[in-house]
C-alpha positions as CSV (number, residue, x, y, z in Angstrom):
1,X,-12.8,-5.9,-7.4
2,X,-12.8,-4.8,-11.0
3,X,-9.2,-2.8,-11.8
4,X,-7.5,-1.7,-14.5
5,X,-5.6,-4.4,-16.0
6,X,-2.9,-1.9,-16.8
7,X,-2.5,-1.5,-12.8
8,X,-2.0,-5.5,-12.9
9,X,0.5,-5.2,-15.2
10,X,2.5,-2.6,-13.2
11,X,3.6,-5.4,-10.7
12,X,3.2,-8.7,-12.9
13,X,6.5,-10.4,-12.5
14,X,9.1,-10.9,-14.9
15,X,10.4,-13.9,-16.7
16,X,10.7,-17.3,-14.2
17,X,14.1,-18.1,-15.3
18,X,15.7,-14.5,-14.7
19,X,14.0,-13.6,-11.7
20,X,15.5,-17.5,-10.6
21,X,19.1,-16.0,-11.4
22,X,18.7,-12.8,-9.2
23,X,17.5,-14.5,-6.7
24,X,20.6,-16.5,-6.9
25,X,22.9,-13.2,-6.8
26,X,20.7,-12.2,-4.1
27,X,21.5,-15.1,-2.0
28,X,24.8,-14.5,-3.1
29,X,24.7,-11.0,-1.1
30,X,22.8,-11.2,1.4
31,X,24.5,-9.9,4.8
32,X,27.2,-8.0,2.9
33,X,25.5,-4.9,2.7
34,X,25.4,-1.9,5.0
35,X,22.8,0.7,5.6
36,X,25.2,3.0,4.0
37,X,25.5,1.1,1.0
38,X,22.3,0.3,0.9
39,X,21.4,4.1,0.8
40,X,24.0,4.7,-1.6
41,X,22.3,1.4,-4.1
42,X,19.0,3.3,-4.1
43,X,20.6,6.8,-4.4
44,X,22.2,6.0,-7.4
45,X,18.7,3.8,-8.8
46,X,16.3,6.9,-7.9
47,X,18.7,9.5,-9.7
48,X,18.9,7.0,-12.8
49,X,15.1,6.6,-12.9
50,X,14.7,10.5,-12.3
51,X,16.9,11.1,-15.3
52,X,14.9,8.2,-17.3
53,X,17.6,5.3,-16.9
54,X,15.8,2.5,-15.5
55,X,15.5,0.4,-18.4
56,X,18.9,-1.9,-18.4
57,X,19.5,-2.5,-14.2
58,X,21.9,-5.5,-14.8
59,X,20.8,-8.2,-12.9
60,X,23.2,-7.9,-10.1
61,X,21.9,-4.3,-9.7
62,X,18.6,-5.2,-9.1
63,X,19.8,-8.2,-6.5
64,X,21.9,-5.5,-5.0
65,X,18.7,-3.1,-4.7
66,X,16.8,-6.0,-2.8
67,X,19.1,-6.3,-0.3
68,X,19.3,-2.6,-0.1
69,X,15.6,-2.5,0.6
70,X,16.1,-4.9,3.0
71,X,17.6,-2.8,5.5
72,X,14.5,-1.3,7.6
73,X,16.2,1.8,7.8
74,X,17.1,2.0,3.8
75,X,13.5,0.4,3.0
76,X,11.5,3.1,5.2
77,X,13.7,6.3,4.4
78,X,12.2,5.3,1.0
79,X,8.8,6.7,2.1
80,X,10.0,9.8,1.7
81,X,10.9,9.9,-2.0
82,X,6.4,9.8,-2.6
83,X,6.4,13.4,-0.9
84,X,5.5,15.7,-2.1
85,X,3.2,13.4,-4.2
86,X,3.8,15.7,-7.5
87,X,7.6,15.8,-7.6
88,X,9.7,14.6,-10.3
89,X,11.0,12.1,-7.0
90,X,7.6,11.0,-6.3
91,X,7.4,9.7,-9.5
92,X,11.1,8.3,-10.5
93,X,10.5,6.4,-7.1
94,X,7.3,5.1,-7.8
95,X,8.6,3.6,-11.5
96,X,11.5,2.4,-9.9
97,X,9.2,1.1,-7.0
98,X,7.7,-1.0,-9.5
99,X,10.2,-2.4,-11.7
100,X,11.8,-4.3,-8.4
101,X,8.3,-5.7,-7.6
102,X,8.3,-6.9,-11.4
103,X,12.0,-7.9,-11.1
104,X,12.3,-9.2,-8.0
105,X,11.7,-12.8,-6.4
106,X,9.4,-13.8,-3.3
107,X,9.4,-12.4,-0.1
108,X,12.3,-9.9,-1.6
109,X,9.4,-7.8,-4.0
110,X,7.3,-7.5,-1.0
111,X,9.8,-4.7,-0.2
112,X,9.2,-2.2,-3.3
113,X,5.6,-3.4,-3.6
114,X,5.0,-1.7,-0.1
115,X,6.3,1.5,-1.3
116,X,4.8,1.7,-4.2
117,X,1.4,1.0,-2.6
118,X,2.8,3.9,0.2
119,X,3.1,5.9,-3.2
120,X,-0.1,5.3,-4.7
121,X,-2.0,5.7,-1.2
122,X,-0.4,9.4,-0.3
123,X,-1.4,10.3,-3.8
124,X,-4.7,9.1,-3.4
125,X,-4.9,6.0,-5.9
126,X,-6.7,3.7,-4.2
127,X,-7.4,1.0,-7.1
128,X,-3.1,0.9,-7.2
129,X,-2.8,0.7,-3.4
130,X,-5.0,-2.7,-3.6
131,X,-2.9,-4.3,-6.1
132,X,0.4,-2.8,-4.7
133,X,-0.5,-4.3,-1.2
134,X,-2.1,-7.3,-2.5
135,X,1.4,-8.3,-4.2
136,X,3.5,-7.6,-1.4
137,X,1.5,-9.7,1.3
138,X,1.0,-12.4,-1.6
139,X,5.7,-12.5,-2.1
140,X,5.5,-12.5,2.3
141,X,1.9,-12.7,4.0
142,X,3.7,-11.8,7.4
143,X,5.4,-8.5,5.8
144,X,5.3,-5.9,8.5
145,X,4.8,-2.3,6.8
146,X,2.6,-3.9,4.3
147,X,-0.2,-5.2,7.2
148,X,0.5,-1.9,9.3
149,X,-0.3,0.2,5.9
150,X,-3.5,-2.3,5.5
151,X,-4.6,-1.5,9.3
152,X,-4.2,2.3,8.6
153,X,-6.4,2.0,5.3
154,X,-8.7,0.0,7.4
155,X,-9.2,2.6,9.9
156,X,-9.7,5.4,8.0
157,X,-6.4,7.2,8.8
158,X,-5.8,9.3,5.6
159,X,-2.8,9.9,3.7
160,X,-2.3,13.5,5.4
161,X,-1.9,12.1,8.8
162,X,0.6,9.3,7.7
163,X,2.9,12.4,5.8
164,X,4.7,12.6,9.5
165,X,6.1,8.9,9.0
166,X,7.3,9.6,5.7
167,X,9.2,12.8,6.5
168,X,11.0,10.4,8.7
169,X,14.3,9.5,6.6
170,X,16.7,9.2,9.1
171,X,19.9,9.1,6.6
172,X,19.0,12.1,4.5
173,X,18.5,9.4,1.1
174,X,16.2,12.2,-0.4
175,X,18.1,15.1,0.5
176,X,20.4,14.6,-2.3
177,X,17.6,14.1,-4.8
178,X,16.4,17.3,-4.5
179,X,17.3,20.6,-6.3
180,X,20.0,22.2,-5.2
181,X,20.6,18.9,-2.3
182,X,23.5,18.2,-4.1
183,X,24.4,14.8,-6.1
């Protein structure tokens, strides 16, 4: 397949030696978190990266977003920040979607790949979806949402019919996003 290189580059990971470090912190964390923590770790992320923010997440900050997005019910409220596809959310998420899968260790980046390839694939980017996808079965070949978004592709389900999953966010993370939802 012949892509962009700029699309590669959206998911390239960072240096070795500091992704070694979170992934330290991140051991570090794992099983302390709550879904309600979790939701209020990406909360706070998506409302820095709507206001533009995103470039200095401290270390422990990204470590504490992986373990966010390691809660099922954290990771797949998240589907609901890429609708509607041309919202201010839609797009904070989908550069915060990113930096993780740059910043973030295997399996852990497998997590925000899948939802920024969900991202790309409701807005009809296929080229990004391929990549997206490719990264997060490449950081955990046996991810879950990743293969079951692969299977949907596969059989032709378009991003319309898929909408209904990602207006499923059980813990209201998006509500607060939105105008007038309150911060």
């Amino acid at each position: 397949m012949n892509t962009n290189p700029t699309i590669h580059a959206l998911f390239r990971s960072d240096d070795a030696d500091r992704i070694a470090q979170r992934e330290s912190l991140i051991d570090t964390l794992r099983g302390t978190g709550s879904t309600e923590r979790g939701t209020r770790v990406v909360r706070q992320a998506l409302r820095r990266s709507l206001d533009g923010d995103l470039a200095a997440l401290a270390d422990s900050e990204v470590a504490e977003l992986a373990v966010a997005l390691s809660d099922p019910v954290v990771r797949d409220a998240c589907l609901a920040t890429a609708i509607p596809t041309d919202s201010p959310l839609a797009a904070a998420a989908f550069h915060l979607w990113c930096g993780l899968t740059r910043a973030l260790p295997a399996p852990e980046r497998a997590e925000p790949a899948v939802l920024a390839a969900w991202t790309a694939y409701v807005r009809g980017d296929g080229a990004t979806v391929q990549i997206a996808l490719r990264t997060a079965l490449d950081a955990d070949p046996e991810h879950r949402l990743s293969r079951l978004l692969l299977q949907a592709i596969a059989h032709g389900i378009s991003p319309e019919d898929l909408h209904r999953v990602a207006s499923h966010d059980v813990i209201g993370l998006c509500h607060a996003l939105q105008p007038g939802g309150g911060r």
